[in-house]
ROTI-762914 format. One line per field, with one value per residue (C-alpha): residue number from 1; x, y negated, z. Coordinates in steps of 0.05 Angstrom, whole numbers, padded with zeros to 5 digits. Layout:
<sites>
nr: c(NUM_...)
px: c(X_...)
py: c(Y_...)
pz: c(Z_...)
</sites>
This chain:
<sites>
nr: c(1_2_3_4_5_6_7_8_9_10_11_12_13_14_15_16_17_18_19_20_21_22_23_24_25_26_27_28_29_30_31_32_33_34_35_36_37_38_39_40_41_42_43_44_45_46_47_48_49_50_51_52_53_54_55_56_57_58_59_60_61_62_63_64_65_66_67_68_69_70_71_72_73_74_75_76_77_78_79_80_81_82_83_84_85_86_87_88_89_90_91_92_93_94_95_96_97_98_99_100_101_102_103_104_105_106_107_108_109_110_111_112_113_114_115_116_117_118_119_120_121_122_123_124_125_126_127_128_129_130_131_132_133_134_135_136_137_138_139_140_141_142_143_144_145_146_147_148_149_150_151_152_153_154_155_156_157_158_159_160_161_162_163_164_165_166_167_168_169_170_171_172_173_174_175_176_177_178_179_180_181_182_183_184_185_186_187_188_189_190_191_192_193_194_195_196_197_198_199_200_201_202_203_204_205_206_207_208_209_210_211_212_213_214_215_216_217_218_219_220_221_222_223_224_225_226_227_228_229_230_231_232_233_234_235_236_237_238_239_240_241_242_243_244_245_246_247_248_249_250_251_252_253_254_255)
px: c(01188_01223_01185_01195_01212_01169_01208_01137_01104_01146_01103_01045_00982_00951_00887_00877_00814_00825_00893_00918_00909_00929_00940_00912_00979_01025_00995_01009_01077_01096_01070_01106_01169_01161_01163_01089_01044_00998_00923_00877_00812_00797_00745_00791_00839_00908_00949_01000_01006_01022_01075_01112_01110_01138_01186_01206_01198_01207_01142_01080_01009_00944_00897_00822_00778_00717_00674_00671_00598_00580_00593_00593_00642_00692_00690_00698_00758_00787_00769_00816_00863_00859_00873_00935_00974_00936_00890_00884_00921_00924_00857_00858_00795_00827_00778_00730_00701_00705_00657_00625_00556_00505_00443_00390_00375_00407_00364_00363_00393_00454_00457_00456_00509_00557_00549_00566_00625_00650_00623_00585_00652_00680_00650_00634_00717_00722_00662_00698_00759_00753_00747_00812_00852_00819_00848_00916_00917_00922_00909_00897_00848_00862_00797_00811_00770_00781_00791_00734_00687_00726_00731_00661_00675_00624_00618_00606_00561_00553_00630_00631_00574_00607_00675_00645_00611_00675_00704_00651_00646_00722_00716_00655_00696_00752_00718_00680_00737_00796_00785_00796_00874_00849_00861_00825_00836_00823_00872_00851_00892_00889_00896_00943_00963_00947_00944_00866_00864_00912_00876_00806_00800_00863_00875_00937_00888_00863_00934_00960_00904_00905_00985_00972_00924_00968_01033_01078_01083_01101_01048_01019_01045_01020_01097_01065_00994_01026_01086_01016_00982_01044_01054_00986_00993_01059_01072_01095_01027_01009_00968_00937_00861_00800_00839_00829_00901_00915_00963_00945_01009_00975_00909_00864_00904_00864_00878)
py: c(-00007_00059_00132_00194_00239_00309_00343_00393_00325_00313_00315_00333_00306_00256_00205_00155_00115_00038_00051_-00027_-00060_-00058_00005_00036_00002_00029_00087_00083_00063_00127_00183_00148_00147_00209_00220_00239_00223_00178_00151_00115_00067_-00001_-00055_-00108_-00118_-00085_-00095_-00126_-00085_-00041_-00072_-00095_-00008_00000_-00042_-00017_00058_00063_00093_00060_00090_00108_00044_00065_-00009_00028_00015_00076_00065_00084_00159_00176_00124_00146_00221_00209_00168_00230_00260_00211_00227_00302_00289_00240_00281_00350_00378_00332_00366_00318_00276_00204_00177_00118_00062_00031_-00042_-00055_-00114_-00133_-00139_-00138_-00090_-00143_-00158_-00101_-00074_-00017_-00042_-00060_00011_00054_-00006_00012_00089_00085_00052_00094_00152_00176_00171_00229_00282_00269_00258_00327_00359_00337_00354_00423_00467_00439_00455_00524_00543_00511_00561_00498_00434_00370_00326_00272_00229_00170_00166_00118_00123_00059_00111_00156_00083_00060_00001_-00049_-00108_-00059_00009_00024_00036_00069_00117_00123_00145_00195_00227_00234_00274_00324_00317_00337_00403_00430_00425_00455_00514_00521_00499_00542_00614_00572_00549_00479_00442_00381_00333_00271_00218_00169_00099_00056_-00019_-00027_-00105_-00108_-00179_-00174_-00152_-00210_-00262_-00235_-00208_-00213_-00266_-00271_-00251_-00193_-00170_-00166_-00138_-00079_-00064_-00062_-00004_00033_00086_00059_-00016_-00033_-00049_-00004_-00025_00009_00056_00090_00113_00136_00180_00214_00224_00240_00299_00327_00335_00362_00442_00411_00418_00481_00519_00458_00448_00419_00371_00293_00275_00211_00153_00096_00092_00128_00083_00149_00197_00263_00333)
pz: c(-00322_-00307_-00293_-00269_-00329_-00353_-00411_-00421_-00445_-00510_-00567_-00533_-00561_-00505_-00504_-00452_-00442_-00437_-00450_-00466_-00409_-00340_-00304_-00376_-00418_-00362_-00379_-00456_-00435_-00386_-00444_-00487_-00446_-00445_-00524_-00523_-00587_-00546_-00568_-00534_-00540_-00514_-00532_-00542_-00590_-00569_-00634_-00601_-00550_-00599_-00627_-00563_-00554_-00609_-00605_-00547_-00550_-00627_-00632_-00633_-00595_-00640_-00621_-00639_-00619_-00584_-00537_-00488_-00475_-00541_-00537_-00620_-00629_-00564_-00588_-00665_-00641_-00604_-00667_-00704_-00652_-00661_-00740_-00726_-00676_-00663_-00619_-00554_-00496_-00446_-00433_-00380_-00374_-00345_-00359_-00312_-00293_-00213_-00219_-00148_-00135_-00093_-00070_-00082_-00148_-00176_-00232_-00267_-00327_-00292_-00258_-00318_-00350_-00298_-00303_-00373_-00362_-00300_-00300_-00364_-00412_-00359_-00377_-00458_-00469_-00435_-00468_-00538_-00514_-00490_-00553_-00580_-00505_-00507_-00571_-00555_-00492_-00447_-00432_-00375_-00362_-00310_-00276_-00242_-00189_-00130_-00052_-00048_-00034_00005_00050_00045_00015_00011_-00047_-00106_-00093_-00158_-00167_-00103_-00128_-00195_-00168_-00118_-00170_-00222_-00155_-00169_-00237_-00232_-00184_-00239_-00296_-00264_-00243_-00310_-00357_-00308_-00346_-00415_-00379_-00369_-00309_-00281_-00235_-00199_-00178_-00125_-00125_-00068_-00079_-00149_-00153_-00227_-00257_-00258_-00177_-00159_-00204_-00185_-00112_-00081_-00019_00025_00083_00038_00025_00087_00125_00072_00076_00152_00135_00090_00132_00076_00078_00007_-00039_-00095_-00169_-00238_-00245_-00177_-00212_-00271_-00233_-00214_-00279_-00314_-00256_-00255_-00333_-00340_-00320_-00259_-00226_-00266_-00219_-00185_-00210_-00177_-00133_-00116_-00107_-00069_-00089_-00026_00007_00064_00081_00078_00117_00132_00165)
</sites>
């Protein structure tokens, strides 16, 4: 897989949540294209996703088995990360669970479950994170958020809610974290045919009817999400802050 290259991102110091897996291990992959000294967290066991990085980059990411609903454990890992490669300047919280459900039945339980997963983490890896980017002078945190609820999407509320709330969780910090030189944003995929989408949700019927949505009729794949990240954390977007930036090929068009 090839990306688009940032020469500000060597060596700098970057932790991505659920960074082993899907989208999250393209992720991995595009710092460390980019010579970055990449961490991240996952439940699962990513050792040899490790490896295989290495192998192919000749340097192998910081893997830290955590669960990100457990808060102590997710910032003592970016504290293992601040230890291994310096203070954190580049923060994805990345990591999510798109699990439909429905309304009925739905108990509270399963609400604050979901939160934890896709929403909470948000604004405890910036919270940690923050002190460390203030005394660097800099630093960029990037919130995936979602255009689900920018659609309305139906099938999963809870995600919906979850991703419209990182959008405003994004535009606070920005405007509270700004004055320190740290800039937040959201990015907003559309549909990314990951292995877990195609095995999981995606039909032929479903596939075509959402390419005839999208301006650009080609399919979203991983390399197109992290172009985006790898952008809105480089100097390349240095004075953009507070923004929900868009990668759908065009199926929410506004102006």
């Amino acid at each position: 897989m090839s990306f688009v290259t940032f020469h500000d991102l060597k060596e700098a110091s970057v932790f991505i949540t659920g960074g082993g897996a899907g989208i999250g291990a393209s992720l991995t992959e595009g710092f460390l294209a980019q010579g970055a000294k990449v961490a991240f967290v996952q439940r699962s066991d990513a050792s040899a996703f490790c490896d295989e990085m290495e192998e192919k980059h000749g340097a192998k990411p910081l893997f830290i088995q955590c669960d990100i609903t457990d808060v102590p454990a997710l910032q003592d890992a970016m504290a293992q990360t601040a230890e291994a490669h310096g203070p954190i300047t580049r923060l994805v919280n990345n990591a999510a669970n798109d699990a439909r459900h429905k309304t009925p039945g739905y108990t509270v339980a399963d609400w604050d479950k979901a939160q934890a997963i896709n929403l909470r983490p948000h604004f405890f890896t910036a919270q940690a994170a923050a002190p460390g980017m203030k005394a660097a002078g800099y630093g960029a945190i990037v919130n995936f958020s979602s255009i689900s609820y920018m659609m309305g999407n139906a099938g999963y509320p809870c995600y919906v809610a979850a991703k419209a709330g990182i959008t405003g969780l994004t535009r606070g910090l920005a405007r509270e974290l700004g004055p320190d030189g740290i800039r937040v944003n959201a990015l907003m995929p559309g549909w990314v045919l990951t292995d877990r989408q195609m095995q999981l949700w995606a039909t032929p019927e479903g596939l075509a009817a959402h390419l005839d949505r999208q301006c650009l009729p080609e399919h979203l794949k991983p390399r197109d999400v992290v172009d985006a990240t790898l952008f809105l954390c480089s100097e390349a977007s240095r004075m953009m802050t507070g923004q929900a930036m868009v990668v759908d090929g065009g199926v929410v068009v506004s102006g």
